[in-house]
TORTORNU-890008 format. One record per atom (N, C-alpha, C): x, y, z. Coordinates in steps of 0.001 Angstrom, whole numbers, padded with zeros to 6 digits, always signed. Layout:
# residues N
XYZ/...
***
This chain:
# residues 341
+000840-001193+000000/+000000+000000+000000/+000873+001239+000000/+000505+002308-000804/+001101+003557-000791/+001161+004100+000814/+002742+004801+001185/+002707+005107+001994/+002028+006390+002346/+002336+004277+000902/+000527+004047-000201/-000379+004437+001054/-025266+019174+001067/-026063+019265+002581/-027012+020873+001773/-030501+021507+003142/-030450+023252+003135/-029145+023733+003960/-028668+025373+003226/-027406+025827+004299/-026225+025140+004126/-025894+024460+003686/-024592+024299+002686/-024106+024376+001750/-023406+024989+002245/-022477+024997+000022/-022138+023722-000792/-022289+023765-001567/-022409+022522-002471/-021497+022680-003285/-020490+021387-003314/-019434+021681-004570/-020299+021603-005752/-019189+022886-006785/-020071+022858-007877/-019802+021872-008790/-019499+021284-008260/-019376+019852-009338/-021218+019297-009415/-021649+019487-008256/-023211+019083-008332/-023672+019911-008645/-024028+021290-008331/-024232+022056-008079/-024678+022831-009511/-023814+022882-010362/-023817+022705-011905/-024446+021713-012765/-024327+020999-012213/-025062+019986-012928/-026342+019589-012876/-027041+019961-011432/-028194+020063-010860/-029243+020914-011956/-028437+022197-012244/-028524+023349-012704/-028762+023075-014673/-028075+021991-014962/-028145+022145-016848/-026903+022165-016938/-026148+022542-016358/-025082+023184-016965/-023835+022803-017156/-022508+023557-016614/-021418+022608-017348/-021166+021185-017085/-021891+020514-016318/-021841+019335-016175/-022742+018511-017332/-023958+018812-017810/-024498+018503-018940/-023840+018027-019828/-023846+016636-020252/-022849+015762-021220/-023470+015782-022527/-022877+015904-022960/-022968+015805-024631/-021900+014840-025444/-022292+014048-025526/-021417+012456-026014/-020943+012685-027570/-019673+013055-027148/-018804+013325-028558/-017733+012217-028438/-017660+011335-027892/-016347+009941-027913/-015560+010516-028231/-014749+009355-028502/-012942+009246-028617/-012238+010639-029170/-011516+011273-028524/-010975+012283-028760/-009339+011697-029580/-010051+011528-030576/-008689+010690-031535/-007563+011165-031552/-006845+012364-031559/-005398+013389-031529/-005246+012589-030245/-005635+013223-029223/-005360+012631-027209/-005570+011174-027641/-006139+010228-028072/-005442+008933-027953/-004331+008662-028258/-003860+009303-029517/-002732+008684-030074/-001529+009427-028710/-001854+010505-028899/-001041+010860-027821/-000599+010244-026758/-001699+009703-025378/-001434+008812-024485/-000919+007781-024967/-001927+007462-026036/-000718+005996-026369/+000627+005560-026619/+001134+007015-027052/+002386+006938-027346/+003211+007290-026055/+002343+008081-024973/+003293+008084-023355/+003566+006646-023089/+002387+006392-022655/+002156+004289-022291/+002982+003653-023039/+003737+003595-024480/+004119+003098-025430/+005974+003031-024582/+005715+003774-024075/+007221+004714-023554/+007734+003880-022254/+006292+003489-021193/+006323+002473-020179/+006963+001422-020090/+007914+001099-018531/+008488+000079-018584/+007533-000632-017462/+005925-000740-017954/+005026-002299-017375/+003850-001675-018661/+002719-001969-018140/+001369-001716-018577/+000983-000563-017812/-000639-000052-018741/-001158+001038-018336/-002373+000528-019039/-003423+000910-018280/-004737+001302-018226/-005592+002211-017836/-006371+003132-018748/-006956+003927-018349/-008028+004287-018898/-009009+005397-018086/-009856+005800-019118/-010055+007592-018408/-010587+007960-019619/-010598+009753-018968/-012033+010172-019848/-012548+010978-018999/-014120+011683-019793/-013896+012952-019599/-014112+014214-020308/-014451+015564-019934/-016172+015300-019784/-016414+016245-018574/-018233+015816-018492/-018901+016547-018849/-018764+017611-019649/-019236+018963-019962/-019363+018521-021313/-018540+017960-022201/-018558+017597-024018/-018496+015976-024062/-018624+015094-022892/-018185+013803-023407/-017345+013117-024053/-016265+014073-024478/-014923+013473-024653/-014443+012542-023919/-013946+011447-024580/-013036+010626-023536/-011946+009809-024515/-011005+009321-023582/-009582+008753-023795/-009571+007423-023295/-009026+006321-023598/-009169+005345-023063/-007938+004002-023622/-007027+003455-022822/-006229+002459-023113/-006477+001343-022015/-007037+000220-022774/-007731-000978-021740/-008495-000474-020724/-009316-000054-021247/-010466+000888-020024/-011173-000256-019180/-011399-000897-020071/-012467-002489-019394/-011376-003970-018901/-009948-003642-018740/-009289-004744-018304/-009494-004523-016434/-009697-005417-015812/-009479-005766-014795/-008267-005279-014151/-007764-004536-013085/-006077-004105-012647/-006329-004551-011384/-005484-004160-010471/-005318-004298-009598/-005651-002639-008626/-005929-002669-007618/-006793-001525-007218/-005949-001130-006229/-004588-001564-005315/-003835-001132-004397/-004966-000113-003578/-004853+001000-003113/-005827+001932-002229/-006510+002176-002724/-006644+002384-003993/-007443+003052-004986/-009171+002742-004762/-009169+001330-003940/-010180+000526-003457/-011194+001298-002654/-010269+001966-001379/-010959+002600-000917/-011934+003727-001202/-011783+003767-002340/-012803+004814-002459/-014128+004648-002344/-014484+002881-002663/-015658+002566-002646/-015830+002326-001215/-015056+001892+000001/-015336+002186+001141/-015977+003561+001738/-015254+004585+000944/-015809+005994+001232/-017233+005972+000861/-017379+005353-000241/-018674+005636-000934/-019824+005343-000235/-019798+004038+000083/-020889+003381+001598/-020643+004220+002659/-019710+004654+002980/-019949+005789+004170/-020878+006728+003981/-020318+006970+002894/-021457+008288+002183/-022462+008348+002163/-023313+006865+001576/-024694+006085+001090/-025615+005806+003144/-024203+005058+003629/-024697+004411+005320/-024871+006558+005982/-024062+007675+005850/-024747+008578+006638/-026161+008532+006004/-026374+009222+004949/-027166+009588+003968/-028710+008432+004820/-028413+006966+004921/-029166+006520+005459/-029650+006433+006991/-028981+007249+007530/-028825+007325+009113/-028397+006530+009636/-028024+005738+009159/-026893+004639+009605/-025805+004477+010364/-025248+005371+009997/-024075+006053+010425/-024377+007557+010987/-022900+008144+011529/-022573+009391+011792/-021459+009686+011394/-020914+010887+011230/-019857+011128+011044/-019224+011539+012112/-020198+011511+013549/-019194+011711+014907/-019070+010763+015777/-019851+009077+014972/-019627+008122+016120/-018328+007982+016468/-018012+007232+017680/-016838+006875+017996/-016497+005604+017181/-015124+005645+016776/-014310+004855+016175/-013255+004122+016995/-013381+003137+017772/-012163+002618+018583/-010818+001581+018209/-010083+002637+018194/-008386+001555+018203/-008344+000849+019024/-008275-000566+018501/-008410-001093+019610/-006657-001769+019939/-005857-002875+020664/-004554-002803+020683/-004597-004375+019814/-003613-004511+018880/-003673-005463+018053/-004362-004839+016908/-005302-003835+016802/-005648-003484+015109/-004568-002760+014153/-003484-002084+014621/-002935-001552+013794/-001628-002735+012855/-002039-002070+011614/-000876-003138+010598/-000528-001617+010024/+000916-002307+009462/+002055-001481+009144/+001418-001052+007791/+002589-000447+006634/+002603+000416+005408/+002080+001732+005803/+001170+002173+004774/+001170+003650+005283/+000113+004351+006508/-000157+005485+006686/-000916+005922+007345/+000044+006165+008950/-000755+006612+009702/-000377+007038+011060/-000816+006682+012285/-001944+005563+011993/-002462+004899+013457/-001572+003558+014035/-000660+003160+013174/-000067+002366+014015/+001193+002649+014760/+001336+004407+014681/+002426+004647+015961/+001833+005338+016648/+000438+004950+017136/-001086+006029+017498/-000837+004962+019119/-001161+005017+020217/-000924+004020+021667/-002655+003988+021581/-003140+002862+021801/-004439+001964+021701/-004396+001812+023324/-005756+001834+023461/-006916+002060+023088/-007409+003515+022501/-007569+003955+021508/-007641+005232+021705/-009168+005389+020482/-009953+006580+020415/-011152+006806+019542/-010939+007679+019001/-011616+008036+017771/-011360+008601+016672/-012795+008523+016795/-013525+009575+015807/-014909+009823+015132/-014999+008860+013518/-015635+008609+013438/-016127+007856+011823/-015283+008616+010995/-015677+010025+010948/-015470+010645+009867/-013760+010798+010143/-012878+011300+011193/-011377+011227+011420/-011037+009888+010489/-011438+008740+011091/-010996+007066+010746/-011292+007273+008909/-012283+008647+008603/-012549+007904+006582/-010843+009254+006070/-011250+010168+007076/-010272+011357+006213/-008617+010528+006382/-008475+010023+007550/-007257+008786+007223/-006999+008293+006271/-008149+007118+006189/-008098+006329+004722/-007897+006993+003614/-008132+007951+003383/-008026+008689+001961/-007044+009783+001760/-006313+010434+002628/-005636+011402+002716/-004335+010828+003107/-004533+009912+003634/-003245+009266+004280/-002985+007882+003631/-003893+007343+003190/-004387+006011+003063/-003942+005137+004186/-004087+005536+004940/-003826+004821+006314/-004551+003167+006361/-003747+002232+006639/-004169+001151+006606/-004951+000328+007229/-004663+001037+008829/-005378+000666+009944/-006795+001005+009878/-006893+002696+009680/-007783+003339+009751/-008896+002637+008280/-008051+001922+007595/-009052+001423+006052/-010020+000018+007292/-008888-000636+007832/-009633-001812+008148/-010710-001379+008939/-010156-000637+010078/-011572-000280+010772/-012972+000611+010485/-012725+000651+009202/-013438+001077+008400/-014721-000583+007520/-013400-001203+007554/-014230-002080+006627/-014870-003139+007707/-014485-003075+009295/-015351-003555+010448/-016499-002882+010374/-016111-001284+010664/-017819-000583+010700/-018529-001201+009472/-017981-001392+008273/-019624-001182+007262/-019464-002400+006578/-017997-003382+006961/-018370-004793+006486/-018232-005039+004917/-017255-005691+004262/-017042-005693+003250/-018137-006680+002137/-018980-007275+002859/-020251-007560+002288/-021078-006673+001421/-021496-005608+002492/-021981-004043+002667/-021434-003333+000884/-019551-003884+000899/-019506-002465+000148/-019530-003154-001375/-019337-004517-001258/-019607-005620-002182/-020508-005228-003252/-021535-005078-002416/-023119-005006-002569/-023218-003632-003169/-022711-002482-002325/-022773-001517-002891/-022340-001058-004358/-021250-001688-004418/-020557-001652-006044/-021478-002274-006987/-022242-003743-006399/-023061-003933-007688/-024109-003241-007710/-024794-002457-006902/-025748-001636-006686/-025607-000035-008095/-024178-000020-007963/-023831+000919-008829/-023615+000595-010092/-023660-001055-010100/-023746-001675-011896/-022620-001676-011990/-021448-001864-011336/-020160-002442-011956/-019881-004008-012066/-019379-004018-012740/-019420-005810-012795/-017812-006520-012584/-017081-005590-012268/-015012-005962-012454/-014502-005565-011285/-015100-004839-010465/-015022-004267-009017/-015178-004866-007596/-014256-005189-006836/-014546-006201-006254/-013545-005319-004629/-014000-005473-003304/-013236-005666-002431/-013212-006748-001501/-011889-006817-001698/-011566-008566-000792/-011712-008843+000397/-010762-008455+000869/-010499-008566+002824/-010064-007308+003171/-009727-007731+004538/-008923-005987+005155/-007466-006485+005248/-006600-005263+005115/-005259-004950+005004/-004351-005982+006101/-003661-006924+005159/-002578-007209+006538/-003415-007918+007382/-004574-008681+007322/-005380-009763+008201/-005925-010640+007656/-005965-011944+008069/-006611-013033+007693/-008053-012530+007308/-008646-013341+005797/-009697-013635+005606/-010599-014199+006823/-011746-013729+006812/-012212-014013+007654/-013930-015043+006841/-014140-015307+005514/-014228-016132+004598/-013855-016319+003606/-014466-017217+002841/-013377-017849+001708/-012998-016848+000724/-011965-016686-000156/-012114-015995-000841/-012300-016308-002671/-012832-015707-003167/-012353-015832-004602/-011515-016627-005242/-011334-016881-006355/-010190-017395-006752/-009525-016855-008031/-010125-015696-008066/-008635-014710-008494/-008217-013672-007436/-008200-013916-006013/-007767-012936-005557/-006512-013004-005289/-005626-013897-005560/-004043-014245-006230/-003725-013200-006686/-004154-012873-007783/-003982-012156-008423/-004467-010594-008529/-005256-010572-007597/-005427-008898-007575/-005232-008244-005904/-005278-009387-005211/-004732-008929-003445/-006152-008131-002854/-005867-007127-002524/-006763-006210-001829/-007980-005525-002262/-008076-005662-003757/-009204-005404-004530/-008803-005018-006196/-010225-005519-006922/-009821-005222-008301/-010788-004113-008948/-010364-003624-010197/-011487-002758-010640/-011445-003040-012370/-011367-001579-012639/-011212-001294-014296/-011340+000059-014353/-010042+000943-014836/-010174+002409-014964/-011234+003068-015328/-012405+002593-016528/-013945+002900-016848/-014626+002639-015423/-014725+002040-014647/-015515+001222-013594/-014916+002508-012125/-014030+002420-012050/-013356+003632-010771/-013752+004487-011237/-013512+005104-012250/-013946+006100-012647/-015484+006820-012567/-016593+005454-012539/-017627+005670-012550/-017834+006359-010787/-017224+005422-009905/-017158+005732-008737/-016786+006992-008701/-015575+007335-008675/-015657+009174-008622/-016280+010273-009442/-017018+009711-010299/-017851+010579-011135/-018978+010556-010155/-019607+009819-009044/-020569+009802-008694/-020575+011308-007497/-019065+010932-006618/-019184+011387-005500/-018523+013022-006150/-017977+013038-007385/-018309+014532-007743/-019728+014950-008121/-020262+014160-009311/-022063+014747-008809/-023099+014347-008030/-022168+014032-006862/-023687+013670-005827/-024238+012684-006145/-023996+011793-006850/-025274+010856-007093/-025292+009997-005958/-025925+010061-005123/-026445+009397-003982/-027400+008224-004263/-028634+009074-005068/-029763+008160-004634/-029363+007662-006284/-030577+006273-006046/-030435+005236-006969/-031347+005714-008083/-031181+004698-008977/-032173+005442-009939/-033975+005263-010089/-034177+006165-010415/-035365+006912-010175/-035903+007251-008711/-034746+007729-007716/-034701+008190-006503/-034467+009601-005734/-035089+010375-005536/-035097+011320-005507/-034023+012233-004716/-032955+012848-005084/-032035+013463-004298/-032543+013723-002673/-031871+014140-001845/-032125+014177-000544/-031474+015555-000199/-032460+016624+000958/-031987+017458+001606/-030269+017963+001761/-030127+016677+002852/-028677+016619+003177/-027545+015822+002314/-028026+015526+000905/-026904+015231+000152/-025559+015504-000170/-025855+017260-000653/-024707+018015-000742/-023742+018131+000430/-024278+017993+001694/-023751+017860+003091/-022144+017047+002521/-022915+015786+002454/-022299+014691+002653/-021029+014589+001508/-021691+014845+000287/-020406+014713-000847/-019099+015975-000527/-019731+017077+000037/-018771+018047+000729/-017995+017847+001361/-018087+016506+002258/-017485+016199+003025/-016218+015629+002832/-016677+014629+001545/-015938+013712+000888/-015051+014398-000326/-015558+015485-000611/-014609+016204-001525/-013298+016820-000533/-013990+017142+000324/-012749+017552+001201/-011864+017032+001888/-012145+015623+001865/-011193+015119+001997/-010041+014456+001021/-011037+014378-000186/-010369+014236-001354/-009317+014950-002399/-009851+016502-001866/-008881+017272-002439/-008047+017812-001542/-007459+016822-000414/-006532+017075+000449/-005939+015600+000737/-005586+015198-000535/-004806+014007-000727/-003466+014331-000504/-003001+013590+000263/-001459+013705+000853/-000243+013339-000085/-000619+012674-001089/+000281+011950-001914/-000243+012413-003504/+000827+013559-003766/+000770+014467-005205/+001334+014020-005985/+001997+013142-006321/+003050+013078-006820/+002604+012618-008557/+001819+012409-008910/+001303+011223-010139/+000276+012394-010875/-001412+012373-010192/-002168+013457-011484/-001710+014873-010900/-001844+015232-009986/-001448+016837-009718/-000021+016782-009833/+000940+016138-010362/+002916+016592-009974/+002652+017757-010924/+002852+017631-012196/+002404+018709-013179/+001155+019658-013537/+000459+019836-012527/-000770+020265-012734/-000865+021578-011649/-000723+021098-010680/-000427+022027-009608/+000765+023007-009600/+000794+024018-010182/+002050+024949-010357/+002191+026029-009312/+000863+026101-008138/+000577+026567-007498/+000303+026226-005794/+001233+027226-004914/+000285+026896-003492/-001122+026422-003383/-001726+025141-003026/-003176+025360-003182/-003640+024775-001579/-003231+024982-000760/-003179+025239+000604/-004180+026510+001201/-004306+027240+000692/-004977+028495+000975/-006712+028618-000114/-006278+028004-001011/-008066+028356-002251/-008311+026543-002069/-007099+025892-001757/-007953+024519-002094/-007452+024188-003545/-007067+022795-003662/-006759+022311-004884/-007933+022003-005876/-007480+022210-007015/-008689+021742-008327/-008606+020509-008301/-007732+019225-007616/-007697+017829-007905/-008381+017181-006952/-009269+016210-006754/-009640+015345-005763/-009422+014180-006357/-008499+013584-005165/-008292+012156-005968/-007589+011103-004555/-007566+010312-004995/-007472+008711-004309/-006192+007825-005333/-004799+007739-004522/-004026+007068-004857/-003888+005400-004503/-003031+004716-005413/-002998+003657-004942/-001566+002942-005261/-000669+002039-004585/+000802+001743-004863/+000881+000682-004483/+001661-000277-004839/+002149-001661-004157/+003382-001629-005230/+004171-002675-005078/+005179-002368-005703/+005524-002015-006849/+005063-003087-007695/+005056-002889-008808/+003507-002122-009817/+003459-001643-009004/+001714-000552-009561/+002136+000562-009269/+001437+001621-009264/+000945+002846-009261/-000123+003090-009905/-001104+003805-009517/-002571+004332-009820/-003289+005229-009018/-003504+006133-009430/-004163+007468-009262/-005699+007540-009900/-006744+008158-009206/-008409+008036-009692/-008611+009866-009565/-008956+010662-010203/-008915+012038-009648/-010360+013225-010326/-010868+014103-009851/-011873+014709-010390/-010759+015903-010688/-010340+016559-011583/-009474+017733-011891/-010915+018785-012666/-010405+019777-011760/-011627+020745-011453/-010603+021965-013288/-010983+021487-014287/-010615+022043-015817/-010876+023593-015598/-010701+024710-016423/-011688+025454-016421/-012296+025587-017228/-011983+024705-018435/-013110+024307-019578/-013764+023032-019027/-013811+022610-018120/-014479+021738-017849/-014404+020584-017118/-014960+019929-016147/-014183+018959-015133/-014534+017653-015667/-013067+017334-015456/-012603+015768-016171/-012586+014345-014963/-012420+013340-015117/-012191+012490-014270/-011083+011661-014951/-010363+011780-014641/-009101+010657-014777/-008973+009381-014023/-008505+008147-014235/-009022+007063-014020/-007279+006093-014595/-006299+005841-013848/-005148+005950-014637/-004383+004971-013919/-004314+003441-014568/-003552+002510-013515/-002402+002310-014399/-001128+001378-013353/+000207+001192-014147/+000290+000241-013012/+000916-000909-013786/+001149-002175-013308/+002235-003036-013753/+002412-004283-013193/+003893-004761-013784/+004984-003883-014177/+005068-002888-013695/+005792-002189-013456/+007429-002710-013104/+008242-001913-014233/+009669-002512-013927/+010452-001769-013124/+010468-000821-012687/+010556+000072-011089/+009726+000227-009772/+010346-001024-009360/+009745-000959-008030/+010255-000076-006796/+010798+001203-007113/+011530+001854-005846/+010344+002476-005547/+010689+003159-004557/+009232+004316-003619/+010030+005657-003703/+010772+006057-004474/+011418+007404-004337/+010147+008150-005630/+010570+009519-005324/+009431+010547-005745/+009789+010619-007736/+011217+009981-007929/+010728+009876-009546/+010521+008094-010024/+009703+007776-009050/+009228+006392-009592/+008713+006542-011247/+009429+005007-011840/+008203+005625-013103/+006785+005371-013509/+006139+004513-012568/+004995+004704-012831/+004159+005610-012157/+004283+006549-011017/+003739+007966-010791/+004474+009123-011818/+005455+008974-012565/+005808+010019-014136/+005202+009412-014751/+005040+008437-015080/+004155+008328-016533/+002517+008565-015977/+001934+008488-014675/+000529+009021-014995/+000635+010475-014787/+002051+011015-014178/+001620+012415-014295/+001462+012922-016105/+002875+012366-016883/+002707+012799-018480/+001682+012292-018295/+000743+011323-018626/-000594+011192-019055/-001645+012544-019126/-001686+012700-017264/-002709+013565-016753/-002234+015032-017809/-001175+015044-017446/-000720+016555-018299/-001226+016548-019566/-000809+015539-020215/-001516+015706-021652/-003012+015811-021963/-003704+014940-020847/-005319+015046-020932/-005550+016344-021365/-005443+017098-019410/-005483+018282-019034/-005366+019829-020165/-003790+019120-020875/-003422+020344-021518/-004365+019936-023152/-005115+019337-023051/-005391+019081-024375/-007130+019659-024008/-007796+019318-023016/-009194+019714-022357/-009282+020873-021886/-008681+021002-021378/-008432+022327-020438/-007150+023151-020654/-006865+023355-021895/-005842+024767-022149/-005261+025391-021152/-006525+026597-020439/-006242+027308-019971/-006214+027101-018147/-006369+026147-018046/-005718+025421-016857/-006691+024338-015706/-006029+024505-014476/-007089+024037-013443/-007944+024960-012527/-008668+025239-011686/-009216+026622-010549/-009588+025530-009600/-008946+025453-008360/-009708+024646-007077/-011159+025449-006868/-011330+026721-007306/-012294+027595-006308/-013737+026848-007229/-013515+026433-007989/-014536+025557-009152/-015515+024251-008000/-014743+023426-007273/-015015+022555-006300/-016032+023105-005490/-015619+024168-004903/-016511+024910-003596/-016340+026462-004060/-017920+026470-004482/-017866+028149-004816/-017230+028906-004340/-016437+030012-004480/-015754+030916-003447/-015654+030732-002478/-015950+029464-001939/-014984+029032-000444/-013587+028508-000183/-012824+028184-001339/-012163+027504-001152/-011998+025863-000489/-011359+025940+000490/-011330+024372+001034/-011999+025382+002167/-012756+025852+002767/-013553+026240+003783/-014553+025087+004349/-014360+025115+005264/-015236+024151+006182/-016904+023788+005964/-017406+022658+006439/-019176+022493+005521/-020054+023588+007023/-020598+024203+007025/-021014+025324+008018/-021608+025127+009362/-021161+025240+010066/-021973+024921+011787/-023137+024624+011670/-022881+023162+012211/-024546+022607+012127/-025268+021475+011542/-024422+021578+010253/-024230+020726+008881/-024230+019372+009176/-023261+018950+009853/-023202+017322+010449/-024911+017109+010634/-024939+018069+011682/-026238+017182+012702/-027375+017157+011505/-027610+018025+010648/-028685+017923+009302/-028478+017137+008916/-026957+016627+008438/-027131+015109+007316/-026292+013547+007803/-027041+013319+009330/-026466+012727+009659/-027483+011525+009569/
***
C-alpha cells in the first residue's frame, strides 16, 4: 500500500449539474489526436497502463484498456468511502460516532495509526479522512469492520459495476473464503472505466439510486468527501504537473485517491478544468521500477498522461475555487453534520 447538505455549500461539481449546466454531457467519444497521444506516453512504459478519462461537460473521452481488470492497491478505498457516504445519507451512520483503536488493530505500510498508543477513539469521519488522505491502513480496516465488506460488495453492484470487487482488510486473515482470483489482484480489483464511474458519482452527488429522488442533506455529505479528497497527501502522479501553485490556501482543483504496491501505481482524480471537469481514471502495473522514491516511473508516466489530458481539455488550466464556490477548502457550516447525519 502507498505510503501508499439546506445551508450548505455545495461543490459545484453538483451544483452545476443540478442546474443544466457545465456538467451537462454531450457524447462526442474518442478524442482521436489525445489517444494517439497517451498511447504513445504508455508506449514509452516500462510495465502496462490502463486507463480511461471523460471531460463531463462535451463527453470526450480517452481510453487504453479501459475495461481490463487491474489491480486496485488503495485506490479501493474509495468505494469504502462511498458506503460511508450512502450508510450517513441513510442514518446509519454518523460522522461523529466513535471509532475505537483497539490494541492489536494496527498493521504497518502507510498511514499514522499504528504509531497512534491503543486504546484510543477517533470519530467515523477522522478514521474515513485517514483512509483517503493518508491512506492509512489501519484506519481502512476499521473502516471495513464498521460497514463490512459484504456491505460495500453489494454496494458496487448496486452501482452496476461488474469488475469491481473488495476482498479482505489490510494485513489480516480472511475471515471467509475468498475468490479465486484474488491471487492475483490482493486487496481489490477494478477497471479504470468502472473507478472512474465511482468518482464521477461522489463529484455529482449521485447518492440516490435510480429513479430516486435526491435528498436534503446530500450536498452535506459529498462536501465532506470532496474535502477530503482534495486534500490528498500523496501528489506526486495526477497533480505533480498540474499544480504549479500553493493550493493550501483556495484549495486544490484535484480530488483524488491514490494507490501503490510495488510494482503498480494508480491514481483516480476529479481535476476541477476550467473548460471543464474531467475524471481521470489511470492505472500502471507490472511495473519494472519498483523503488518508492518521488521519480518512480509509474507515478511520471501518470503524471505525463494527466498533463496531456489536461493540456489538451483544459488549455487554460485548473481553478480549485470551481469545487466549492468561493470558499475555497472552507469548512461544511456549523450545524451541517447534525442535518445530514
Amino acid at each position: 500500500m502507498k505510503k501508499s447538505y439546506p445551508g450548505v455549500v455545495m461543490g459545484a461539481l453538483a451544483v452545476v449539474l443540478a442546474s443544466g449546466g457545465l456538467w451537462a454531457q454531450q457524447v462526442t467519444g474518442t478524442d482521436e489526436a489525445l489517444q494517439t497521444q497517451v498511447a504513445a506516453i504508455a508506449a514509452q512504459h516500462h510495465g502496462k497502463v490502463a486507463m480511461f478519462a471523460e471531460q463531463l461537460n462535451t463527453g470526450k473521452t480517452v481510453g487504453l484498456d479501459a475495461d481490463r481488470p487491474v489491480q486496485t492497491a488503495s485506490v479501493i478505498k474509495l468505494t469504502i468511502l462511498f458506503e460511508a457516504m450512502e450508510e450517513v445519507r441513510a442514518g446509519k451512520a454518523r460522522w461523529d460516532e466513535p471509532i475505537v483503536l483497539k490494541p492489536g488493530d494496527a498493521v504497518t505500510g502507510s498511514g499514522v495509526l499504528m504509531f497512534m498508543d491503543a486504546p484510543m477513539t477517533l470519530t467515523l469521519k477522522d478514521a474515513l479522512t485517514l483512509m483517503v488522505i493518508m491512506s492509512d491502513n489501519t484506519a481502512t480496516n476499521l473502516m471495513i469492520d464498521r460497514f463490512g465488506i459484504d456491505a460495500v460488495n453489494q454496494r458496487i453492484a448496486w452501482m452496476g459495476l461488474k469488475d469491481t470487487h473488495l476482498y479482505k482488510k489490510i494485513m489480516k486473515p480472511a475471515t471467509e473464503p475468498l475468490p479465486a482470483d484474488y491471487p492475483k489482484f490482493g486487496l481489490g480489483k477494478t477497471t479504470p472505466r468502472e473507478m472512474a464511474k465511482v468518482m464521477e458519482r461522489i463529484g455529482r452527488c449521485e447518492l440516490a439510486g435510480p429513479g430516486e429522488p435526491a435528498l436534503p442533506g446530500d450536498a452535506a455529505i459529498c462536501s465532506v468527501a470532496l474535502h477530503m479528497l482534495r486534500n490528498q497527501f500523496y501528489r506526486d502522479t495526477i497533480p505533480r504537473y498540474l499544480e504549479t501553485l500553493d493550493s493550501t490556501e483556495e484549495g486544490s482543483g484535484i480530488a483524488s485517491k491514490t494507490g501503490s504496491l510495488n510494482a503498480v501505481r494508480n491514481d483516480v482524480a476529479i481535476v476541477a478544468g476550467k473548460s471543464g471537469p474531467m475524471i481521470l481514471s489511470i492505472f500502471t502495473y507490472d511495473n519494472q521500477d519498483h523503488g518508492w522514491s518521488v521519480d518512480n516511473e509509474g507515478e511520471v508516466t501518470i503524471a505525463k498522461l494527466a498533463k496531456a489530458i489536461v493540456e489538451r481539455w483544459s488549455p487554460t488550466g485548473i481553478d480549485g475555487k470551481t469545487l466549492v464556490p468561493g470558499l475555497g477548502l472552507a469548512p461544511v457550516a456549523e450545524g451541517s453534520q447534525a442535518a445530514s447525519k
